[in-house]
C-alpha positions in Angstrom: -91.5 -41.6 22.5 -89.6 -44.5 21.9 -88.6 -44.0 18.1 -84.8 -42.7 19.5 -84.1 -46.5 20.9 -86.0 -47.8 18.4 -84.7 -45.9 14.8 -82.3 -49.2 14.1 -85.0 -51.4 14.3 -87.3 -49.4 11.0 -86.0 -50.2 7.3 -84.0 -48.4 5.5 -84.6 -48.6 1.4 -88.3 -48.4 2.4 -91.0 -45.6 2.3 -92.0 -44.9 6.1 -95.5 -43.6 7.0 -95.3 -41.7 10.5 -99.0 -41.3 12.4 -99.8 -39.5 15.6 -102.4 -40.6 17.5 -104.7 -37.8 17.7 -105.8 -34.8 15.1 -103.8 -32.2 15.1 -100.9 -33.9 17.4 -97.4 -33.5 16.6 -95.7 -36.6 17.2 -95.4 -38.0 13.3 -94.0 -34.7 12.5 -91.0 -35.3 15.3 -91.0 -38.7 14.3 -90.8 -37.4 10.8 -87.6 -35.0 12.1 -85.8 -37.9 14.3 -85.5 -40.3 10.9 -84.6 -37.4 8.5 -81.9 -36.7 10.8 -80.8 -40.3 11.3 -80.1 -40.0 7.8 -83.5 -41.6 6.2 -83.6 -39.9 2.6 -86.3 -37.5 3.0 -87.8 -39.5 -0.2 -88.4 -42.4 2.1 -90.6 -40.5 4.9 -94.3 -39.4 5.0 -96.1 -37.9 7.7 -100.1 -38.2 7.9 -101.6 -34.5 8.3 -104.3 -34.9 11.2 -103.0 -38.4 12.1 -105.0 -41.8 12.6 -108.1 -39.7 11.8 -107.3 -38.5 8.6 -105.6 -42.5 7.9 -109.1 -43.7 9.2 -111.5 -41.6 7.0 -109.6 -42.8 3.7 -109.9 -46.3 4.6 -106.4 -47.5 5.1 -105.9 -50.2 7.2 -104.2 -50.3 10.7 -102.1 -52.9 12.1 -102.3 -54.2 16.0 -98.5 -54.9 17.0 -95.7 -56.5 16.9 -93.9 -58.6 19.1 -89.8 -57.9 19.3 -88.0 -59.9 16.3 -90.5 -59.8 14.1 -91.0 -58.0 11.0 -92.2 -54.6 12.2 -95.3 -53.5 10.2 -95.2 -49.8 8.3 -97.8 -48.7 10.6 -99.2 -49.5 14.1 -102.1 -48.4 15.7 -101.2 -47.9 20.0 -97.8 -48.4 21.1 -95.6 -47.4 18.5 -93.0 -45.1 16.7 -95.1 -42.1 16.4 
């Protein structure tokens, strides 16, 4: 998991929608835990219940990637902070 390198580069003052991978994984709820406790107001993080599945079926849309110094997206399907 690469979120603990990576918790400066998210946005604070923004709502943050954590994902794992796979139904039933648990890596948007440690995601979830590594931003609450690098002080994220719990108000400003989400965690998806059975993951990109669950995103999937409601129709929400998923983002490639990001390249380094760009805007990251909220969400990111692959590599990414869940």
């Amino acid at each position: 998991m690469s979120l603990p390198r990576r918790i400066k580069d998210l946005p604070r003052g923004k709502r943050l929608v954590f994902v794992c991978g796979v139904l039933g994984g648990m890596k948007g709820v440690v995601a979830s835990e590594i931003a609450l406790g690098e002080g994220f107001p719990p108000q400003d993080i989400y965690c998806v219940v059975d993951g990109y599945p669950a995103w999937q079926r409601q129709g929400y849309p998923l983002v490639a990637g990001f390249e380094p110094g760009e805007k990251a997206p909220l969400l990111k399907k692959g590599r990414g902070y869940s």
